[in-house]
N, C-alpha and C positions, 0 to 999 in steps of 0.2 A: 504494500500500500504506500508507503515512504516511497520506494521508487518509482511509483505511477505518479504523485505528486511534485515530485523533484522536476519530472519529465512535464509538466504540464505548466511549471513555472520557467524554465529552460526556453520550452516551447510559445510561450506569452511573452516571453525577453526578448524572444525572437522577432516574433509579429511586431512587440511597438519599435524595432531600432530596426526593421526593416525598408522603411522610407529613407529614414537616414542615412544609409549606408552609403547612396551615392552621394550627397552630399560631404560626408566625413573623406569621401575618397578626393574628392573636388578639392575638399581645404585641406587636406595634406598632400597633393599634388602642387596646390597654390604656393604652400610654404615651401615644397621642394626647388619650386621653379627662381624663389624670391634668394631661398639661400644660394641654389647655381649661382645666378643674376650677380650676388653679391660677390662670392668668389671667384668668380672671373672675369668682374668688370676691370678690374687694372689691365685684363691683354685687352679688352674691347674699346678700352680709351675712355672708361669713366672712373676718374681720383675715389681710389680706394685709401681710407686713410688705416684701416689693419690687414694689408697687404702682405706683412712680414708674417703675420700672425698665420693667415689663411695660406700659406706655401706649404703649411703641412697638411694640410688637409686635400692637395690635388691629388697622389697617388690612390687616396680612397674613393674620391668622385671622381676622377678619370671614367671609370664605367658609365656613371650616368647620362657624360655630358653629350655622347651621342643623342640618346633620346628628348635631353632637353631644350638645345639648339634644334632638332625639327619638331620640339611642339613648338617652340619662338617664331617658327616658320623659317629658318635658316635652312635652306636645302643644301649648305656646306659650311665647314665648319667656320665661325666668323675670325678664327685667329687663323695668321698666315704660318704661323714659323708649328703649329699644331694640326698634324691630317686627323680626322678618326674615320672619314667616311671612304 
């Protein structure tokens, strides 16, 4: 009986964050695109003033920034001296 009930609160958890979920996907998409944005505006020619700071952090988003330069709409990459496509 505890387990038919567990299952039915699970299940009701479900149903109300089910609307949500694209939206939750949207704003953390949104936040993704804002922190690339941030960390690679120094090669796209916008003054980043903690540029030292974020140099550690390229080797780990290296992966993403294919994907987020063509949600930007960049159909190549916008740094010259950097290919990923």
């Amino acid at each position: 009986m505890l387990d038919k009930m567990k299952a039915l609160i699970h299940w009701y958890e479900e149903v109300l964050s089910m609307p949500h979920r694209r939206e939750v996907a949207s704003e953390l998409r949104d936040e993704d695109d804002l922190f690339l944005l941030l960390l690679y505006s120094e090669m796209i020619g916008i003054p980043n003033p903690v540029y030292y700071y974020t140099l550690e952090l390229y080797p780990y988003m290296i992966e993403k920034f294919h994907d987020w330069h063509l949600r930007m709409g960049m159909e190549k990459s916008p740094l010259s001296g950097f290919r990923c496509c």
